[in-house]
GUROVO-268436 format. One record per residue (C-alpha): x, y, z. Coordinates in steps of 0.2 Angstrom, whole numbers, plus 5000, padded with zeros to 4 digits. Layout:
% GUROVO-268436
+------+------+------+
|   xx |   yy |   zz |
+------+------+------+
|    X |    Y |    Z |
...
+------+------+------+
% end
This chain:
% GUROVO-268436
+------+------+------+
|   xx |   yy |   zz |
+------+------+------+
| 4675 | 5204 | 5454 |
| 4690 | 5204 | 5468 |
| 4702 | 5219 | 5461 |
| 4720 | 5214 | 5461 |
| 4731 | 5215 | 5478 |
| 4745 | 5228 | 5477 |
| 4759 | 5233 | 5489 |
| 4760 | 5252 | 5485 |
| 4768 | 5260 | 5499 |
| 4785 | 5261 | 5489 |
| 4790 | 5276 | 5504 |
| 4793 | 5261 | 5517 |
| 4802 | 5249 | 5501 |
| 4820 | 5256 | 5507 |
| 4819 | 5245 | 5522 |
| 4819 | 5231 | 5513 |
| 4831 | 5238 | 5503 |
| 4843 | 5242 | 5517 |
| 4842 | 5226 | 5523 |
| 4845 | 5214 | 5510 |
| 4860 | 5224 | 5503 |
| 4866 | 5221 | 5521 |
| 4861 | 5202 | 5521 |
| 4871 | 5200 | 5502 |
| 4885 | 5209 | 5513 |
| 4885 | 5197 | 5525 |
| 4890 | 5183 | 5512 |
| 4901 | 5192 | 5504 |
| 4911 | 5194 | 5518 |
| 4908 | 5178 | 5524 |
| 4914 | 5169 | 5510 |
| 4899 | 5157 | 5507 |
| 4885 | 5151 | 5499 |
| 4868 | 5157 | 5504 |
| 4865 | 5137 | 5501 |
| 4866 | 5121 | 5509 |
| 4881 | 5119 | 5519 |
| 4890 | 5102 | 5527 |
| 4879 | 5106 | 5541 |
| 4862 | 5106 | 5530 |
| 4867 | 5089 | 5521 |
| 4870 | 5081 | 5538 |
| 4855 | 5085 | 5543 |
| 4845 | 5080 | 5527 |
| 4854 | 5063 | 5528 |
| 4846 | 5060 | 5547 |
| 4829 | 5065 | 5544 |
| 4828 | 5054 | 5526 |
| 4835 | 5040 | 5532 |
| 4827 | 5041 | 5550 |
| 4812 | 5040 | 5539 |
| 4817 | 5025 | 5529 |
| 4822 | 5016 | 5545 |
| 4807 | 5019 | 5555 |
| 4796 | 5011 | 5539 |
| 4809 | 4998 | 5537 |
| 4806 | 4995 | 5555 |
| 4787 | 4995 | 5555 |
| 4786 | 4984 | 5540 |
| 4799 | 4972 | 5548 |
| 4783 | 4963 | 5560 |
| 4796 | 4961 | 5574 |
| 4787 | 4973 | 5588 |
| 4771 | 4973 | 5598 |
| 4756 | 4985 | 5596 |
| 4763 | 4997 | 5607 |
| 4780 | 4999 | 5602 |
| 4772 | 5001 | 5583 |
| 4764 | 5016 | 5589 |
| 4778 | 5021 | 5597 |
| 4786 | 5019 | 5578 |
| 4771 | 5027 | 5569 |
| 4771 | 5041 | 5581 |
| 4789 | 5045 | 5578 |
| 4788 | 5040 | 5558 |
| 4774 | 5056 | 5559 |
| 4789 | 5067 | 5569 |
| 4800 | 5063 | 5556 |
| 4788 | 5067 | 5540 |
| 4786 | 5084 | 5546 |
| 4803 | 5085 | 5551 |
| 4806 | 5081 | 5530 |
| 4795 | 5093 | 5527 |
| 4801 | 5107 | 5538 |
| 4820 | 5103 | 5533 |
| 4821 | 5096 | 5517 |
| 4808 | 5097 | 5506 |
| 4804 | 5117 | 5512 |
| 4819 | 5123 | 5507 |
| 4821 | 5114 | 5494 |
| 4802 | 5120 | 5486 |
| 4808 | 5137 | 5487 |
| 4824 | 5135 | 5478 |
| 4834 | 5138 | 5495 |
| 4843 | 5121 | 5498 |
| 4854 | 5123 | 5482 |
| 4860 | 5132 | 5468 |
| 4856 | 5117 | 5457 |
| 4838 | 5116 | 5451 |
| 4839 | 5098 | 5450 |
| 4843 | 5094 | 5467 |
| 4831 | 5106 | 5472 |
| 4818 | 5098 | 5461 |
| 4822 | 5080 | 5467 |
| 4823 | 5083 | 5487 |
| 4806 | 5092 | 5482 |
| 4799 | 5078 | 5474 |
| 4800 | 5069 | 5492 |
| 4787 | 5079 | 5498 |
| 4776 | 5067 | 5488 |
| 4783 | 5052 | 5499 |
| 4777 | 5061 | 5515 |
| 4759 | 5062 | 5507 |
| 4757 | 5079 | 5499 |
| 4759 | 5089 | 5483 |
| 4775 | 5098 | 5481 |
| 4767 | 5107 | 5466 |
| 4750 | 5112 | 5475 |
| 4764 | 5114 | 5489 |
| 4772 | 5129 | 5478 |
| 4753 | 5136 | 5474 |
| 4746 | 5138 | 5491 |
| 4764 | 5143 | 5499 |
| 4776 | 5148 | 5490 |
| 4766 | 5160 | 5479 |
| 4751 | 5164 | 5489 |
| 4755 | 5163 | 5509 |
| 4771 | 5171 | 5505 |
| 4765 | 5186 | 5496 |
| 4748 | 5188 | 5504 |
| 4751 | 5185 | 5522 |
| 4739 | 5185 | 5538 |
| 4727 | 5195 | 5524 |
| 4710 | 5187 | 5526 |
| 4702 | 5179 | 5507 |
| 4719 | 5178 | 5500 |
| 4730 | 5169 | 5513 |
| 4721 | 5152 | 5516 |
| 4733 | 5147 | 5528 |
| 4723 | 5157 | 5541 |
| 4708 | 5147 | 5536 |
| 4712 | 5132 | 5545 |
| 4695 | 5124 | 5547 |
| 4682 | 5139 | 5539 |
| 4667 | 5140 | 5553 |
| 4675 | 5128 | 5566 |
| 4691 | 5137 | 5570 |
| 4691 | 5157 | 5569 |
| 4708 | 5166 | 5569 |
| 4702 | 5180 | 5560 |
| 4691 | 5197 | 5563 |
| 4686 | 5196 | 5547 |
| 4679 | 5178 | 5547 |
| 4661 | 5177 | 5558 |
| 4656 | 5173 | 5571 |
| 4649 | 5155 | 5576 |
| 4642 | 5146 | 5592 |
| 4652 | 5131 | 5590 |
| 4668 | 5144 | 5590 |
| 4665 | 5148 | 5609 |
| 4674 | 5130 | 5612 |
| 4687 | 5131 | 5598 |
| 4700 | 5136 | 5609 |
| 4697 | 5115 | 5618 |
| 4697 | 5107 | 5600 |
| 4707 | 5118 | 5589 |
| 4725 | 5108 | 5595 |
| 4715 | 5089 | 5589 |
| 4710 | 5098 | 5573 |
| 4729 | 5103 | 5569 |
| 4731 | 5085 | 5570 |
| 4718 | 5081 | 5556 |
| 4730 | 5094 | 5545 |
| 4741 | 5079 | 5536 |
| 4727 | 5066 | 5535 |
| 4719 | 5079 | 5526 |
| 4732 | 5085 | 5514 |
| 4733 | 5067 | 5510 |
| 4717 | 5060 | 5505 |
| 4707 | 5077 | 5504 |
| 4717 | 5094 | 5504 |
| 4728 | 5093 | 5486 |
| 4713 | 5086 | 5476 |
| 4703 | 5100 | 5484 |
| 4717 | 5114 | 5479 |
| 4720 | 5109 | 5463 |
| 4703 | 5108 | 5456 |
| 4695 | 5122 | 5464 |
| 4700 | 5136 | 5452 |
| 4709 | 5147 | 5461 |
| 4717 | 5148 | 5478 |
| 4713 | 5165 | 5489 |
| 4713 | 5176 | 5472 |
| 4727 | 5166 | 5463 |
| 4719 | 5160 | 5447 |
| 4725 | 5140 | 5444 |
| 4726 | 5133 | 5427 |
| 4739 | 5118 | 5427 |
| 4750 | 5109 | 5415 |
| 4743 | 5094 | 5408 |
| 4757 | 5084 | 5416 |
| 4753 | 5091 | 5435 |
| 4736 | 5079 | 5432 |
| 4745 | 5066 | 5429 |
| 4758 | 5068 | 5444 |
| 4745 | 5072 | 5457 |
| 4736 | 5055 | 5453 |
| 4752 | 5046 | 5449 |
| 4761 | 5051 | 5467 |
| 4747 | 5052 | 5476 |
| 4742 | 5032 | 5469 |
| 4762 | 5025 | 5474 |
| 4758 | 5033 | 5493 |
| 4743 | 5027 | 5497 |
| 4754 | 5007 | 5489 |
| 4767 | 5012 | 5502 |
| 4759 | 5017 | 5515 |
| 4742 | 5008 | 5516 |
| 4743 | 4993 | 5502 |
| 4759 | 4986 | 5507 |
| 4758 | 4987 | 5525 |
| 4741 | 4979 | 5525 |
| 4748 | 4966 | 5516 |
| 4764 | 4965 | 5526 |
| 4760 | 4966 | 5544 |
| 4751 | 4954 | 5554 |
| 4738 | 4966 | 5560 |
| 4718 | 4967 | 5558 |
| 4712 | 4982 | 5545 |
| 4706 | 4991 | 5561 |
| 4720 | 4992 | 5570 |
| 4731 | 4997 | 5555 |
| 4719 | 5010 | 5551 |
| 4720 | 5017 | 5570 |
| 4741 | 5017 | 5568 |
| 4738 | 5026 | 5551 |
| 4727 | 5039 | 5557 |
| 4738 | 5042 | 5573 |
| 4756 | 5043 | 5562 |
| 4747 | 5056 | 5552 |
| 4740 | 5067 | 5568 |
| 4757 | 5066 | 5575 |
| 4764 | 5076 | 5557 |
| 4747 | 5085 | 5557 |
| 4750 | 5091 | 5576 |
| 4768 | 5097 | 5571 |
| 4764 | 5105 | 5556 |
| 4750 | 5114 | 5562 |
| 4760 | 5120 | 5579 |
| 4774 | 5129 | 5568 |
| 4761 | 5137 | 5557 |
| 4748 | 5143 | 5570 |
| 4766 | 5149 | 5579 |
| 4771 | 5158 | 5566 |
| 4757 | 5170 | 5562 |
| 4742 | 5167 | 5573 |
| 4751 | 5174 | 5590 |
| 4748 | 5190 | 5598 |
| 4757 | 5206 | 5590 |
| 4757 | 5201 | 5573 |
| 4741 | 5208 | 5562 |
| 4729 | 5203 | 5550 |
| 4727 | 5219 | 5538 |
| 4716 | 5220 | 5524 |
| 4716 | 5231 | 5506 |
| 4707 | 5246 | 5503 |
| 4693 | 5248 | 5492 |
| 4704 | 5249 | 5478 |
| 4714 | 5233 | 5483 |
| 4729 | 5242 | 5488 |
| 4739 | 5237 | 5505 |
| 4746 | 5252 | 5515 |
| 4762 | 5244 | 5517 |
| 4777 | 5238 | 5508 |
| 4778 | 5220 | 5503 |
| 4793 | 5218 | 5517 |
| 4786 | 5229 | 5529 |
| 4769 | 5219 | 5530 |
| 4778 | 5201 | 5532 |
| 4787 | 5209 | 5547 |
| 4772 | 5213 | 5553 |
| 4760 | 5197 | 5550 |
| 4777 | 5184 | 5554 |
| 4784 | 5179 | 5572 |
| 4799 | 5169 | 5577 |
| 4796 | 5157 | 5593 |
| 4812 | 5151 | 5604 |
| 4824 | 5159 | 5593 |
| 4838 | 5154 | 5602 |
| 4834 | 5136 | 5606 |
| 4848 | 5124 | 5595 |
| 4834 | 5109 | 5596 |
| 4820 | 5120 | 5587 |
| 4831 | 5124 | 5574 |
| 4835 | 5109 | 5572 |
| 4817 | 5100 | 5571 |
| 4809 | 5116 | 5563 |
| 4820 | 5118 | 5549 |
| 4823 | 5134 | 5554 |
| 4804 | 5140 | 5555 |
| 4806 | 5146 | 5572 |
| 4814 | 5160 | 5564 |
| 4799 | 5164 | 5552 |
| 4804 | 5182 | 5551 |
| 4821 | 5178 | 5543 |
| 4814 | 5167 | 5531 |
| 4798 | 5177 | 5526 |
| 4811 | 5191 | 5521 |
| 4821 | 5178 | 5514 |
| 4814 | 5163 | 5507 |
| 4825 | 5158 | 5496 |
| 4843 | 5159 | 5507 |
| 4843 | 5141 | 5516 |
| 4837 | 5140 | 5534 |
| 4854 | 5136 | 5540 |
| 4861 | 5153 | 5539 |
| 4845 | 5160 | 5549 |
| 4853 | 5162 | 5565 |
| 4868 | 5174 | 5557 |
| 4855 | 5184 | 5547 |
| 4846 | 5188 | 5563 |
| 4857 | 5202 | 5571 |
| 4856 | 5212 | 5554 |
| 4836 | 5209 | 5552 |
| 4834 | 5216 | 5569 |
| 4844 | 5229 | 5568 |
| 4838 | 5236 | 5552 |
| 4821 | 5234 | 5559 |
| 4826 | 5243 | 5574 |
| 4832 | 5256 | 5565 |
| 4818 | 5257 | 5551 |
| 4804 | 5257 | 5565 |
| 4797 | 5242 | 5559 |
| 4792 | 5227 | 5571 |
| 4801 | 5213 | 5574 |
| 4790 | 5201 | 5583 |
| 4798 | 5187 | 5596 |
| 4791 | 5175 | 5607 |
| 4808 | 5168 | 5617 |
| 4801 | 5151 | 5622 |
| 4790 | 5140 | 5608 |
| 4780 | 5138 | 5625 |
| 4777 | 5156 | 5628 |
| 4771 | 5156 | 5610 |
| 4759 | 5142 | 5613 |
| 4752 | 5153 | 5627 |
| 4751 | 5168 | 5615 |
| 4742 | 5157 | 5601 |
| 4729 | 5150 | 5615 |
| 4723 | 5167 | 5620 |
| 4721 | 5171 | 5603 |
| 4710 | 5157 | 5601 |
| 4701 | 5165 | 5616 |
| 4698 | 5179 | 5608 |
| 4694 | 5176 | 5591 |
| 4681 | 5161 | 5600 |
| 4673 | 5163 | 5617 |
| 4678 | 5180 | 5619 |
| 4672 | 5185 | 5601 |
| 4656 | 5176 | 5603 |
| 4653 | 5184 | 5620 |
| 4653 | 5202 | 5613 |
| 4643 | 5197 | 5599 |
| 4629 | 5190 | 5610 |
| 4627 | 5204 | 5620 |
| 4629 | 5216 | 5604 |
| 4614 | 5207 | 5599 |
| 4605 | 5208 | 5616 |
| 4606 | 5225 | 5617 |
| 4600 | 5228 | 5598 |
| 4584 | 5217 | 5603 |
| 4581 | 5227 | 5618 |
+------+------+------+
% end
């Protein structure tokens, strides 16, 4: 049986410490909410009814093939967009002090295909609190046995390819949450080492939301648009490896890039850092700096702010990161950057190098030298 994970270091805990009493500081002096802001509302307003519009649009039979994929691919964009800027922060109680609104722009989630209540299993509880930590954090396991981003995972002979395909395979990542992923979370017992046993009612939703997507977004447009099955099915698919693509780029950027770690438990199931300590070192930000990624991203650019403080709204990043990267500076613990989201591209590609052909290099010739 899989002891419990702990956190134990409690000597390091004072960073954490430091910099959230600096962080409360901040708003104090400030004035505001560690909520949505004019700002935040504006922006939920463009992505939701960007969303709306492009469907309206699509369902209207007024374009040609091509400009419907145009539409499907951007109606993709703007799903994950939701997701990052809306639905995200909303999930972790970040986008308003009213748990209603927060529940309701949640509940949207369900109209860009996925569970917001599986959502809150697999994220909020366990990537947040058991991150980059191989058999806990199955946001690392990607595609298990095709895609390697772990030393702990082993080593295949399809993997030596994985860093050509591993970018199509992001794509497949909303498809699959849609007909596939949230059926597989919720009845698989636990998730890493979480233990799942859900209210009667979250049966009913996941089969309930689920059933109303698939009336939106397959029935009716099959019904509506004067297009064979085929090609409908081919502009499905491609909306949903556009969202796929975006979400799985932000992710991989996140935590799969060079500097950050992948530390394991002892025998006795303890980490040798602090809680906060760890995030800094399994999280990066990519183009911190760049006003369009915190504007698509939702503020995940800056992953490091937002692993610290998951429940302040995304908004308010850029101003908390001075204080995080001083405190870090200060308290000798990383703070991990990639300037440009293509320099972070770069960083993840050799890491899909060297967990792949790399990786499978070494353990050929370990084995050839055993033999001989």
């Amino acid at each position: 049986m899989a002891k419990t994970l702990k956190f134990t270091n409690v000597r390091k805990t004072t960073f954490f410490a430091t910099v959230r009493e600096r962080v409360d500081a901040y708003f104090v002096a400030e004035g505001i909410s560690r909520h949505a802001n004019g700002t935040m509302w504006a922006k939920t307003i463009f992505f939701l009814s960007g969303y709306v519009g492009l469907y309206v649009l699509i369902l209207s039979n007024q374009f040609g093939l091509l400009a419907m994929a145009g539409l499907a691919a951007l109606m993709g964009a703007f799903a994950a967009f939701i997701g990052f800027n809306v639905c995200h922060d909303a999930l972790h109680g970040a986008f308003s002090a009213n748990k209603n609104v927060n529940k309701w722009l949640g509940m949207v989630f369900n109209l860009i295909g996925a569970s917001p209540y599986v959502w809150n299993i697999t994220h909020n509880i366990v990537h947040h609190t058991y991150t980059n930590i191989a058999g806990h954090d199955e946001d690392i396991e990607v595609a298990p046995g095709l895609i390697r981003l772990s030393e702990e995972e082993p080593v295949r002979w399809i993997q030596q390819f994985q860093h050509w395909y591993a970018f199509p395979v992001y794509g497949l990542a909303s498809l699959s949450w849609v007909l596939r992923k949230d059926y597989v979370k919720f009845f698989q017992g636990k998730i890493g080492e979480h233990v799942t046993k859900h209210p009667r009612r979250e049966y009913v939703n996941l089969f309930l939301y689920k059933a109303v997507y698939y009336a939106l977004f397959i029935v009716l447009p099959l019904v509506v648009l004067d297009v064979t099955w085929w090609q409908f099915a081919l502009g499905f698919v491609w909306m949903h490896f556009v969202e796929g693509l975006v979400l799985g780029l932000v992710f991989q950027l996140a935590h799969v890039v060079e500097g950050t770690a992948f530390p394991l438990p002892d025998d006795q199931g303890d980490m040798r850092e602090a809680w906060a300590v760890h995030q800094m070192q399994t999280t990066a930000n990519f183009s911190p700096d760049s006003k369009l990624a915190s504007f698509l991203c939702g503020g995940l650019n800056r992953q490091v702010e937002h692993h610290l403080f998951p429940k302040v709204c995304h908004i308010h990043y850029p101003a908390l990161a001075p204080i995080l990267r001083q405190t870090a500076l200060e308290f000798g613990v990383p703070y991990i950057e990639n300037k440009t989201f293509f320099g972070a591209l770069q960083s993840h590609y050799r890491m899909l190098r060297q967990m792949g052909p790399e990786a499978y290099r070494q353990a050929r010739t370990e084995r050839v030298a055993v033999a001989a």
